[in-house]
C-alpha positions in Angstrom: -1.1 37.2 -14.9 -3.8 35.6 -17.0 -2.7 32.5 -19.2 -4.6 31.0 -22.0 -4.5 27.2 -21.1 -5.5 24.3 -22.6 -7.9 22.0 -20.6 -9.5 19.8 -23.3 -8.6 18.1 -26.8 -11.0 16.0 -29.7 -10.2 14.7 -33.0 -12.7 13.4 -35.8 -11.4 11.7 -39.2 -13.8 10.5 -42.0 -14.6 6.8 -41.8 -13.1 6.0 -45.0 -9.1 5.4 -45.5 -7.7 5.9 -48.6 -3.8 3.8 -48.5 -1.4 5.1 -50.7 -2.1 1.8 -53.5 -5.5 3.1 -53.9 -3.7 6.1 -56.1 -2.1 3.4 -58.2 -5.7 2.6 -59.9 -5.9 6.5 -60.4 -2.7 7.9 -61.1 0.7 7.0 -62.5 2.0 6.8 -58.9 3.0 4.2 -56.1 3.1 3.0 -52.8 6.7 3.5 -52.8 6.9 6.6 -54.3 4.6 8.3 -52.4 6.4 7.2 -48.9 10.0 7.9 -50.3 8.8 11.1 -51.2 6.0 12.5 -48.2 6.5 10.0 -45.6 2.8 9.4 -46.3 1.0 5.9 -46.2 -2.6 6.8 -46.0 -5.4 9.2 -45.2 -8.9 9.7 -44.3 -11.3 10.6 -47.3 -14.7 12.0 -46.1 -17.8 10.9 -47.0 -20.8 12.4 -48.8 -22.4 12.6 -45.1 -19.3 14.1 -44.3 -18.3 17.9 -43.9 -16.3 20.4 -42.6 -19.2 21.3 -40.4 -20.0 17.9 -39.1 -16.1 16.6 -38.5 -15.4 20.0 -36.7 -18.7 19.2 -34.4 -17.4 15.8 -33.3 -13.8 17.2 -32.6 -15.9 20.3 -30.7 -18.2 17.7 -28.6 -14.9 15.4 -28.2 -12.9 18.5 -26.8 -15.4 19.5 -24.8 -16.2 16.0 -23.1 -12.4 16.5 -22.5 -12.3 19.7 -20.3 -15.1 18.3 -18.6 -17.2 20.7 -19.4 -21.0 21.6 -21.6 -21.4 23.2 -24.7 -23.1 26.0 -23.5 -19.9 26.8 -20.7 -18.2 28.1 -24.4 -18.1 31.9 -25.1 -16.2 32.0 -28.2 -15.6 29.4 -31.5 -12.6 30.3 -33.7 -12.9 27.7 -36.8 -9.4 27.4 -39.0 -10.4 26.6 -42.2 -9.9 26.4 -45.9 -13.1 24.4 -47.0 -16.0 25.8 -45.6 -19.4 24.0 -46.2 -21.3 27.6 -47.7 -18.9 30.5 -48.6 -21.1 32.2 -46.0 -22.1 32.3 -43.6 -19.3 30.9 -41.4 -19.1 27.5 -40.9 -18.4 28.4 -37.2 -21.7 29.3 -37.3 -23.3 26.3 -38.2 -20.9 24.3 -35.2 -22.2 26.5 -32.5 -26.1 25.9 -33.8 -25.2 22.2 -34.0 -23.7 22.5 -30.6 -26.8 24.5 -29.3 -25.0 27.8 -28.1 -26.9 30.7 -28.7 -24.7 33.0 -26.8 -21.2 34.5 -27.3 -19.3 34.6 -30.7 -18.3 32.4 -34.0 -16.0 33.1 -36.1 -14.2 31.4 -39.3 -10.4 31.8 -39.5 -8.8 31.5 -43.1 -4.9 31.2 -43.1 -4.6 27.8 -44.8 -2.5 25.4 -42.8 -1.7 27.4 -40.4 -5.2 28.4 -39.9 -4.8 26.6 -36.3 -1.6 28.4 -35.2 -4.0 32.0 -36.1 -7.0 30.3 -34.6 -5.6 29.9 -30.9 -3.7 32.8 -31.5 -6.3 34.5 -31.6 -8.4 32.8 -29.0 -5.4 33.9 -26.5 -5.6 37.8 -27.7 -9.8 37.2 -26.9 -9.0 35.5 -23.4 -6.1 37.5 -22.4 -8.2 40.8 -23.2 -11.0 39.7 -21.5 -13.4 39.1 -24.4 -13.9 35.6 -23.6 -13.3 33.1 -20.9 -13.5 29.9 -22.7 -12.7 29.5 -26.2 -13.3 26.5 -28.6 -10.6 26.5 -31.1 -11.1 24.0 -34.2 -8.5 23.0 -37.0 -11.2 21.3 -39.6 -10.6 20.3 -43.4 -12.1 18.4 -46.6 -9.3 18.8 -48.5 -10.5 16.0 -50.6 -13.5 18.8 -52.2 -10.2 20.8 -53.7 -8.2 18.0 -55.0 -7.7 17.6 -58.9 -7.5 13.9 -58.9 -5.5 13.6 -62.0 -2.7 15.5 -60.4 -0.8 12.9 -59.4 1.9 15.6 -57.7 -1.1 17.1 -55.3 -4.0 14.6 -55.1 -1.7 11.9 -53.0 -0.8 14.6 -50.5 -4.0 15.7 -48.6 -6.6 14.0 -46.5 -9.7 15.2 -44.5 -10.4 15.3 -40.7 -10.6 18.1 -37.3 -9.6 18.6 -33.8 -10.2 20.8 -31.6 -8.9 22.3 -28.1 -10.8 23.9 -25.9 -9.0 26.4 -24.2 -9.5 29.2 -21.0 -8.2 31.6 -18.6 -6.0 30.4 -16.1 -3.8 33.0 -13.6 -0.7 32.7 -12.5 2.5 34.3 -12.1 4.2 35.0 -15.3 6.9 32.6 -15.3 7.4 29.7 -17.9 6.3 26.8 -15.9 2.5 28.3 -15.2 0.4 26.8 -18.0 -0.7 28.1 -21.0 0.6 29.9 -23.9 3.8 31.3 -23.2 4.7 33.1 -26.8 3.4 33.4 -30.2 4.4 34.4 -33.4 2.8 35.0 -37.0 4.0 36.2 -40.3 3.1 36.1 -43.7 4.2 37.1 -47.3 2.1 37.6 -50.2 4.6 37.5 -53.0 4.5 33.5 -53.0 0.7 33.3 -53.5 1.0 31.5 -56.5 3.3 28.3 -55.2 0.3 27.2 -53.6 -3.0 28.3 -53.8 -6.4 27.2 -55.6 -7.2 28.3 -58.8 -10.5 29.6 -58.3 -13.1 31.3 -55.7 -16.3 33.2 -55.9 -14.8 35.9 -57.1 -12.8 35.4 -59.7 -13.9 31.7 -61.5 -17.3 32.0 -59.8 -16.1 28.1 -59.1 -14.6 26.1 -56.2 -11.3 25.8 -57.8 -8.4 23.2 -57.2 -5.3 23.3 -55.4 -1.9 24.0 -57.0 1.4 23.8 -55.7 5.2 24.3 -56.6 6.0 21.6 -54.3 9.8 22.1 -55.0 9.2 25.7 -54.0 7.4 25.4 -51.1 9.9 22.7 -49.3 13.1 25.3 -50.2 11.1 28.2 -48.7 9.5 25.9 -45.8 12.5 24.7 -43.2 13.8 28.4 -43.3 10.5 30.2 -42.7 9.1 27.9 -39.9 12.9 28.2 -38.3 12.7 31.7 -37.9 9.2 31.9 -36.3 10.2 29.1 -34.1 13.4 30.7 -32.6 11.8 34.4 -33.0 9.3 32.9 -30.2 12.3 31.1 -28.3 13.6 34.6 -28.3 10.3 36.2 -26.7 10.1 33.2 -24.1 13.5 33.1 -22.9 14.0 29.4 -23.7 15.9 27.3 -25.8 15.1 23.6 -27.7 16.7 22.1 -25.5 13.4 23.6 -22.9 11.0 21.8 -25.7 9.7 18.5 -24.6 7.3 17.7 -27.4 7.3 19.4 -31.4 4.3 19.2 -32.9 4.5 20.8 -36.2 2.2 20.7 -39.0 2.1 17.7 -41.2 3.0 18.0 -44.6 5.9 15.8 -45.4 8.1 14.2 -43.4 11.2 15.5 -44.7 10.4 18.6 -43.9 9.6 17.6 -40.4 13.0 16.4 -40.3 14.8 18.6 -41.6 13.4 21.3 -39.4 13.9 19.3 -36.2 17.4 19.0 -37.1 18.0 22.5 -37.6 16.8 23.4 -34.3 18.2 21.1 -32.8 15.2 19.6 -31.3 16.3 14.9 -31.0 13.8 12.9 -33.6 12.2 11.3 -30.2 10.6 14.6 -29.0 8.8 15.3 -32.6 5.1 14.1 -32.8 4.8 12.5 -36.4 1.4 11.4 -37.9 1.6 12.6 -41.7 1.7 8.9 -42.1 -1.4 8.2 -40.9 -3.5 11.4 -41.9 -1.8 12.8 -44.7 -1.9 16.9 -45.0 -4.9 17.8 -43.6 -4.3 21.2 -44.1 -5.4 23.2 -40.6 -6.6 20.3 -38.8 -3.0 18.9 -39.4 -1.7 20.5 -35.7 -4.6 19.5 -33.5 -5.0 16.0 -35.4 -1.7 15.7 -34.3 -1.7 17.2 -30.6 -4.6 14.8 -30.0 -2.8 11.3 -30.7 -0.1 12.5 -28.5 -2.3 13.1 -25.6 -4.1 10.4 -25.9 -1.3 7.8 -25.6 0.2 9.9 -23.0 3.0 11.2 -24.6 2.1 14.8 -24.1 1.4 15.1 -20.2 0.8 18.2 -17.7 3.6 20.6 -17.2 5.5 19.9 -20.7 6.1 22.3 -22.6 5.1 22.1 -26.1 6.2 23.3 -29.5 3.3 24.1 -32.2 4.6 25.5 -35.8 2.4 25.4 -39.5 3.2 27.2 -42.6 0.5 27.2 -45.5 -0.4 28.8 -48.8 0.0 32.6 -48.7 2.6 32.1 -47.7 1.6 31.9 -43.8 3.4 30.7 -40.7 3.3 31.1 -37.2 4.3 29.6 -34.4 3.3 28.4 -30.2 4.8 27.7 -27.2 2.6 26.0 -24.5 2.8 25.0 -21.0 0.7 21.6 -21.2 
């Protein structure tokens, strides 16, 4: 049985950090507030020299390095994103140039923050088909670009920054211990568009736009959706949370981290937290996240891993994988 395993993992954040009393000089906001509130305490602002194109190469080229492996050994680049640099063509596009590939597929991936849950998704439906062998799956953001920075509700929330996993086919014999993704689930609704969305696009405002969010109605709707999706793909695996050694959900706020552990029952030390650090960085959240916890080995081989997001839309999905 062919499994889609994960063999490499990079990050890239913007050189400049932005702490929470930074806002105070902008906003009618503080330190404390924003910490009581998000769990948040800073984030990574990118630069002018700094895109979604050129954060998702260095989480690409990181991941890559990881698995060991050369650019040109990739067949397929599945970008999640929300903040492309060009409304087209597909920032994807630009990576694999930048990366010199000049074979296989790339592809841009537009689910909000759970753009990375869709993204390997559907780099696991590619590999498992037999479409691809090895796929580069990146989570990359400049949320900053969408900000209205006089909303003090929004503008404290969101930072900028990509990883990346590269992942391939791996065969084994079906069971929950052989690596790779085990189950996935997605969903979305359309009917709560407008608790979070940006108020423009090409289309419409023939402008960029800026994010807007009920954020009361997004945290009543949130622990309940990303539950469901969670146990629906418990369900499918034939495990429980008590089987989960790591959560690594997407990184809004921590209460809703929280929140959500406890209702699954999953204990506070098995949930990978760095909204603290990073802020919401929207589909680079999940991957920003998996990467810290590899690299100071909490993550190791053979756990099994929890991945969850839920964005504007609404979206949400969730991933169980074998590390």
């Amino acid at each position: 049985m062919i499994r889609t395993a994960v063999t490499g993992i990079g990050s890239a954040l913007p050189k400049r950090i932005m702490a929470n009393r930074d806002f105070e000089h902008i906003v009618d906001t503080s330190d404390e507030w924003i910490i009581q509130r998000t769990g948040i305490r800073q984030r990574h602002i990118a630069g002018d020299d700094e895109t979604t194109a050129s954060l998702g190469e260095e989480a690409a080229r990181n991941a890559i390095a990881s698995a060991g492996l050369e650019p040109n050994d990739i067949d397929l680049i599945v970008l999640a994103t929300s903040t492309p640099d060009n409304t087209f063509p597909a920032t994807a596009v630009d990576i694999q140039n930048r990366l010199g590939i000049r074979h296989g597929a790339a592809f841009d991936m537009q689910a909000v923050c759970s753009g990375f849950i869709y993204a390997l998704t559907t780099a696991d439906l590619y590999i498992r088909g037999g479409m691809a062998q090895r796929a580069l799956v990146i989570g990359a953001e400049t949320f900053s670009r969408l900000l209205d920075w006089e909303d003090r509700t929004t503008c404290v929330l969101f930072g900028d920054g990509a990883g990346a996993v590269v992942v391939e086919a791996s065969e084994g014999a079906g069971l929950t211990s052989d690596p790779g993704i085990i189950a996935a689930k997605l969903r979305s609704d359309g009917c709560h568009k407008s608790k979070l969305y940006v108020d423009g696009g090409p289309s419409t405002t023939k402008t960029v736009g800026h994010l807007r969010m009920q954020g009361r109605e997004v945290f009543r709707h949130a622990v309940g959706m990303i539950t469901d999706v969670i146990e629906d793909s418990f369900s499918v695996a034939g495990i429980s949370a008590e089987d989960i050694d790591w959560f690594v959900p997407h990184q809004a706020n921590r209460r809703i981290i929280e929140a959500s552990a406890k209702k699954l029952g999953i204990a506070d030390e098995k949930v990978v937290v760095t909204v603290d650090r990073h802020g919401n960085t929207s589909a680079a959240s999940v991957p920003l996240a998996l990467s810290v916890a590899v690299a100071d080995g909490r993550i190791k081989k053979g756990d099994m891993v929890l991945l969850e997001a839920m964005g504007g839309g609404f979206t949400w999905g969730a991933i169980l994988v074998r590390w």
